[in-house]
C-alpha positions as CSV (number, residue, x, y, z in Angstrom):
1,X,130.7,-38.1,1.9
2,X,128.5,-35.4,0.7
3,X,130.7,-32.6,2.3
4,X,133.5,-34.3,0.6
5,X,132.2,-34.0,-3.0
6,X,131.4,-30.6,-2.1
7,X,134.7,-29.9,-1.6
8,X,136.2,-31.7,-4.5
9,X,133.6,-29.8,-6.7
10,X,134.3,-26.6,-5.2
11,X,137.3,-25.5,-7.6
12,X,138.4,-22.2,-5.3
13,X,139.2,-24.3,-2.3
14,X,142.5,-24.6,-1.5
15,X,144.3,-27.7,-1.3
16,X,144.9,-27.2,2.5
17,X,141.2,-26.1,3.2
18,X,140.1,-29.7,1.6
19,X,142.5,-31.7,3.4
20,X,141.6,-30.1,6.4
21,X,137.9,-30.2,5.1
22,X,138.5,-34.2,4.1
23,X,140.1,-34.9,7.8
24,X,136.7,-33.4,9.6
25,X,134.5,-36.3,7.7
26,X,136.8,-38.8,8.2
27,X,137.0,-38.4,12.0
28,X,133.2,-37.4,11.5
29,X,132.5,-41.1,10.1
30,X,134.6,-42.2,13.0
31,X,132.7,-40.7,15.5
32,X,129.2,-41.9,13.3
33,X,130.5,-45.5,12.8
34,X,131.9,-45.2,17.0
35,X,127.7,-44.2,18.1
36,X,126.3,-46.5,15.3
37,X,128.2,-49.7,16.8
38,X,127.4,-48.7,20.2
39,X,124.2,-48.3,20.0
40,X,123.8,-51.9,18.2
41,X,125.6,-53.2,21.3
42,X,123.1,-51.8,23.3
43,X,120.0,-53.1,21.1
44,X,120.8,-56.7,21.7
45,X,120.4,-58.4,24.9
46,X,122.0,-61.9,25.5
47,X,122.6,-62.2,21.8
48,X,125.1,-60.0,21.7
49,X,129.2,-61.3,22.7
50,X,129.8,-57.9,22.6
51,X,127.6,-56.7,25.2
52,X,129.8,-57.7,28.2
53,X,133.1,-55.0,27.1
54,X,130.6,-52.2,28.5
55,X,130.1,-53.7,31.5
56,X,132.8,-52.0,34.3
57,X,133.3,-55.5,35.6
58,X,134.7,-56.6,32.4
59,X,137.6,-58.5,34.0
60,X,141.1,-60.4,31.9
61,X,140.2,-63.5,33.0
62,X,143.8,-65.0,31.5
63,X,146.6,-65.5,34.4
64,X,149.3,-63.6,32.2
65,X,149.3,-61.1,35.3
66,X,149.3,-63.2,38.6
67,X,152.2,-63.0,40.8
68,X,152.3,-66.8,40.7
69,X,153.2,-66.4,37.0
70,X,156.0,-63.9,36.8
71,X,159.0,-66.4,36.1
72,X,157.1,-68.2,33.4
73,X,156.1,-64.7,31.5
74,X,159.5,-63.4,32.3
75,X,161.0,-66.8,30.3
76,X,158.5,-66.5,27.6
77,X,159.5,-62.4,27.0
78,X,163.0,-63.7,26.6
79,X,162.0,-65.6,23.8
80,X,160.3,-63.0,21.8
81,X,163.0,-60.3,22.8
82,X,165.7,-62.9,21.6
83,X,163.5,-63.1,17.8
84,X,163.5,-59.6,18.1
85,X,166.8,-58.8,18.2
86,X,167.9,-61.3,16.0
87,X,165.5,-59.8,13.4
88,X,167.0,-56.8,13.9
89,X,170.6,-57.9,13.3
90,X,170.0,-58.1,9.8
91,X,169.8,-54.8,8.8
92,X,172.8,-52.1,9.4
93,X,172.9,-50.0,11.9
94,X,171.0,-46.8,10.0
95,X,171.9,-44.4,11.7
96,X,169.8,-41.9,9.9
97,X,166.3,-44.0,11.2
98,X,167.0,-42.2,14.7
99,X,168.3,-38.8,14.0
100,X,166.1,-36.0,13.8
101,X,165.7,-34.0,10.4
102,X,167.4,-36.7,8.7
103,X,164.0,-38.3,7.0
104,X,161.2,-36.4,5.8
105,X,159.1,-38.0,8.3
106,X,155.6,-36.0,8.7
107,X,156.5,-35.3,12.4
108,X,157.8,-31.9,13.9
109,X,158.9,-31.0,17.5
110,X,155.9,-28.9,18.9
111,X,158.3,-26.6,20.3
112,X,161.0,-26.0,18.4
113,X,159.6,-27.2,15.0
114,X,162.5,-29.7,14.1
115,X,161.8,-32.6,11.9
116,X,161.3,-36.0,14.2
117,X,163.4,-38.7,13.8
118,X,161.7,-41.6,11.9
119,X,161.7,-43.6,15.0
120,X,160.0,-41.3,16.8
121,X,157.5,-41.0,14.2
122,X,157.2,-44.7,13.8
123,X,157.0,-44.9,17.4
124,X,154.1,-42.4,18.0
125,X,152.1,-43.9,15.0
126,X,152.0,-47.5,16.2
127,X,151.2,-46.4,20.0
128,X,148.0,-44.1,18.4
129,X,147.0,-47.5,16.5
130,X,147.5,-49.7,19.7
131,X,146.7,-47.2,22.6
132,X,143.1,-46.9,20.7
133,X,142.5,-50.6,21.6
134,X,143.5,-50.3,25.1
135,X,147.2,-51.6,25.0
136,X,148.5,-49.0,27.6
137,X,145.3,-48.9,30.0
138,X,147.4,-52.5,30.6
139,X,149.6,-52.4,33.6
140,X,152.1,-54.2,32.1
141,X,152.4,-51.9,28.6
142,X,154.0,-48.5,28.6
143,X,153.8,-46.1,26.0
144,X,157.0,-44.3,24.6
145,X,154.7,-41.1,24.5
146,X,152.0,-41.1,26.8
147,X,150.9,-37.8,26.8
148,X,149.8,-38.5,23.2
149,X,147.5,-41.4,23.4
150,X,144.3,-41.4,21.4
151,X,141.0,-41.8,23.4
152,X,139.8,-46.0,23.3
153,X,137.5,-47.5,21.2
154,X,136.8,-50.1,23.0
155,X,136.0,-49.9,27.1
156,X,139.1,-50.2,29.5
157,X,139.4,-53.6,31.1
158,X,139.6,-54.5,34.6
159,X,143.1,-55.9,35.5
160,X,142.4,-56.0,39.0
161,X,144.7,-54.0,41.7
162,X,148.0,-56.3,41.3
163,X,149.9,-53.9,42.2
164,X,150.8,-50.4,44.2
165,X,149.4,-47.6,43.1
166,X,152.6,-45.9,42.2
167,X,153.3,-48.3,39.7
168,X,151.4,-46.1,37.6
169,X,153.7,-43.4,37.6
170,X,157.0,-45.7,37.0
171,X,157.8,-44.8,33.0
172,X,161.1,-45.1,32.1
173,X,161.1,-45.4,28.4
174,X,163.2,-42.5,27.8
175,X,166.0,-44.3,29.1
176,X,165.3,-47.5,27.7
177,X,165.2,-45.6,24.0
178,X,168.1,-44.2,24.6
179,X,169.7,-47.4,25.9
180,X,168.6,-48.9,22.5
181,X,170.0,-46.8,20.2
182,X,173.0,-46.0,21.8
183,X,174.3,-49.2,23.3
184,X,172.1,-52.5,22.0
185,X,172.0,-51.5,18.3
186,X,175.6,-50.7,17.3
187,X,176.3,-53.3,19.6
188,X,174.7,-56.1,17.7
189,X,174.2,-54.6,14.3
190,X,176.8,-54.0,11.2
191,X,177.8,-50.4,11.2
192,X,176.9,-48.2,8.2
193,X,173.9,-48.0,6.0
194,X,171.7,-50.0,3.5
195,X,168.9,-47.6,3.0
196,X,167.0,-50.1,4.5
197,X,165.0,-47.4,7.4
198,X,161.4,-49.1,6.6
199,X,162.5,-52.2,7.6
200,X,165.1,-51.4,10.5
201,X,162.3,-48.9,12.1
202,X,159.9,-51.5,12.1
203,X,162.3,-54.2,13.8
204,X,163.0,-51.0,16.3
205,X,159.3,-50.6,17.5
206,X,159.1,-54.4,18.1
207,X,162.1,-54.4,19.8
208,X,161.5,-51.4,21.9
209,X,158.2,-52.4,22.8
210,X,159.0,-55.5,23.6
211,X,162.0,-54.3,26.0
212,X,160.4,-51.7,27.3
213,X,157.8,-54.4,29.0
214,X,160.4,-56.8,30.2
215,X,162.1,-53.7,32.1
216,X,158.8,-52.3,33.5
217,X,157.8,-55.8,34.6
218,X,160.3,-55.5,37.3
219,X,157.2,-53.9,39.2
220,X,155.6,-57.8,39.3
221,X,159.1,-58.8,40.5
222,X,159.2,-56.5,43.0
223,X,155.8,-57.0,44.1
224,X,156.3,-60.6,44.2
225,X,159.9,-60.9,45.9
226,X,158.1,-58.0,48.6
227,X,155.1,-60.3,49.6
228,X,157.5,-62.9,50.1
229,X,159.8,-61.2,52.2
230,X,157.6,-58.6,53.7
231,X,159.7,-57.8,56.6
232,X,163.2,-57.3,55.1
233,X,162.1,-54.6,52.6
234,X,159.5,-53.0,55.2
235,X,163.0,-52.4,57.3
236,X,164.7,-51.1,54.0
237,X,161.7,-49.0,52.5
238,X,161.0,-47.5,55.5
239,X,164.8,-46.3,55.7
240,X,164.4,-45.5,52.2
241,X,167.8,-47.8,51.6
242,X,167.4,-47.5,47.8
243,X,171.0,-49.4,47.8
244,X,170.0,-51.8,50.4
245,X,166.6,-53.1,48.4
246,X,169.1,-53.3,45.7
247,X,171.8,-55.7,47.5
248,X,168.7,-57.6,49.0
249,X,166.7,-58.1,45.3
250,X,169.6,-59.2,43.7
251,X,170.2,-62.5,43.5
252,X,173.7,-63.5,41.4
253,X,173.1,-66.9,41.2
254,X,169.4,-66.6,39.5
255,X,171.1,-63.8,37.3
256,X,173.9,-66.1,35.9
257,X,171.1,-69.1,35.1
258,X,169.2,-66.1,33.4
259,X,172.1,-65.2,31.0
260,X,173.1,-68.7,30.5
261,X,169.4,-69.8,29.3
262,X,169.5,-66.4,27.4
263,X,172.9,-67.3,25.5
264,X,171.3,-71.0,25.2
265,X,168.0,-69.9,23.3
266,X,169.4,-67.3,21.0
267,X,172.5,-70.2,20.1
268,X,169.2,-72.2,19.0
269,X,167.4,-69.1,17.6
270,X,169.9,-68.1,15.7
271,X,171.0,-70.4,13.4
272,X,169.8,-71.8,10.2
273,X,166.9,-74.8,11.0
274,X,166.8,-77.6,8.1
275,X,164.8,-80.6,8.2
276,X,167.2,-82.3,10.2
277,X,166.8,-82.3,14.4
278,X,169.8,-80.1,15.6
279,X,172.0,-82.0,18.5
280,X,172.1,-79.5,21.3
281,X,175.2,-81.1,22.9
282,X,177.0,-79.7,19.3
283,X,175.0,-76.2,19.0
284,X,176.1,-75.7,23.1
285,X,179.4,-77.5,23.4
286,X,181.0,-76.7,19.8
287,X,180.0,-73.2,19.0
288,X,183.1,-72.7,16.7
289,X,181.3,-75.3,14.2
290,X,178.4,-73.3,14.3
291,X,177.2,-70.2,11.6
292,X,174.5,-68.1,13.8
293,X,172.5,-64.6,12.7
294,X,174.1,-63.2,15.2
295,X,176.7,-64.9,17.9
296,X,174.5,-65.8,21.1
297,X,176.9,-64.0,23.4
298,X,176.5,-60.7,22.0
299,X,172.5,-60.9,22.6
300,X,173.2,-62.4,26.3
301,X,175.5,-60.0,27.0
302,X,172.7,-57.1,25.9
303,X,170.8,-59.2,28.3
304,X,173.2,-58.9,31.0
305,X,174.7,-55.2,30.8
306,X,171.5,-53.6,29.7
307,X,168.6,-54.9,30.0
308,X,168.6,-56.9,33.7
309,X,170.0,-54.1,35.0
310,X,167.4,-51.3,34.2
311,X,164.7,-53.8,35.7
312,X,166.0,-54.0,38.8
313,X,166.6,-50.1,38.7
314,X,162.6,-50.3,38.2
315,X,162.2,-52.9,41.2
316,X,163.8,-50.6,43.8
317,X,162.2,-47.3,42.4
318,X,158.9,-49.4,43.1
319,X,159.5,-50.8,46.4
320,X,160.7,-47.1,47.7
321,X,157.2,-46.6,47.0
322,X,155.6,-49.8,47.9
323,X,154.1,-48.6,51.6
324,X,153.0,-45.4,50.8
């Protein structure tokens, strides 16, 4: 604080030598405030909750991550993806939110020194908030731009070894960002513009984040579907049968209950609740009668073309890998 008054009292400084000045004691009193709270969390013994996050055994102790629960997470990430989108639906399209140099966004191309699109930089901003509280050290969380993680705040947390080791280097975000803005958002949204980027943006990151760890789960799913048939996809992996693991992961009839529960829950979702109890036989059996956000087949059909498909894309790159 001191060094900042200096500056602000220091009339010859430029503007960009006291910014630059101000950042160095804010990430100064970061660093302070970072050794000040650790060492209180090493002054206490048994006193201290916080104590056990430095310990390397710090374990999740929820069962969000056993193989046991894949189909129950994988129903309950349908529900938040179907709020998701349906908040999303509300806004235009925007095109301008996800082209580059089209908002003046404080976020340039390192390379070529273009102006980001504001999806990009809303992207990158939330993962710098999130990865500093270990969201990515996660196996089941991928960040959009992993190369630009901040360091943690907090001590990573033992997940346990669910999974293969290559599951670590399976990251296809790229795709599934493209896939978004290309295919699910013109495909659900009004076309044109409302100047309404703030809020579309922010329903983009939730949506993308929340997409992006339904696809990438496909590693559990694989890993599960492997230790139950360990044999069959030995024969296949070993042959490196990429279209074989495919034929013998898919299962049509599991995929059509999938859609059907997904066109189901976004019917309920998206319509209008009032105090009165809705009758699912009319929601289900007379959709004609019924006004939704957004028409249930158009999210199930996402469901279907996009987003099933890419996760079983990421099951077979995963089990090429699984007995290395």
């Amino acid at each position: 604080n001191n060094n900042n008054n200096n500056n602000n009292n220091n009339s010859s400084s430029s503007s960009g030598s006291s910014l630059g000045s101000a950042r160095k004691n804010r990430q100064r009193g970061c660093n302070e405030r970072g050794a000040s709270t650790k060492a209180y969390g090493n002054s206490r013994d048994n006193a201290n909750p916080l104590r056990s996050i430095n310990d390397p055994n710090f374990a999740d102790l929820s069962d969000r991550l056993k193989l046991d629960n894949v189909r129950q997470s994988l129903i309950r990430q349908e529900d938040s993806i179907i709020f998701a989108l349906i908040e999303r639906s509300q806004y235009k399209v925007n095109d301008r939110v996800y082209k580059a140099n089209s908002i003046d966004v404080p976020c340039y191309d390192a390379h070529t020194g273009v102006r980001s699109s504001m999806l990009e930089f809303m992207l990158r901003e939330r993962e710098q908030m999130d990865g500093k509280i270990r969201r990515y050290t996660s196996p089941d969380e991928h960040a959009f731009y992993p190369e630009s993680l901040p360091p943690l705040v907090i001590p990573p947390m033992n997940f346990g070894e669910v999974l293969h080791e290559y599951a670590l280097k399976i990251n296809i975000n790229d795709r599934i960002k493209e896939m978004y803005v290309e295919n699910i958002v013109p495909g659900m949204c009004e076309s044109g513009d409302d100047n309404n980027y703030g809020s579309a943006g922010l329903c983009d990151v939730n949506c993308l984040q929340l997409i992006s760890r339904r696809i990438h789960y496909g590693k559990f799913v694989a890993e599960a579907k492997f230790r139950a048939q360990p044999e069959e996809y030995s024969e296949l992996i070993h042959k490196q049968d990429g279209n074989g693991l495919m034929q013998l992961l898919t299962n049509q009839a599991v995929e059509d209950r999938v859609v059907a529960r997904v066109t189901n829950k976004a019917a309920f979702y998206g319509q209008d609740i009032n105090e009165e109890v809705p009758d699912a036989s009319k929601v289900l059996t007379n959709p004609k009668n019924q006004k939704y956000k957004v028409a249930p087949e158009i999210i199930a059909n996402l469901y279907f073309k996009w987003i099933m498909p890419m996760t079983k894309d990421v099951q077979v790159e995963y089990l090429l890998r699984r007995l290395d």
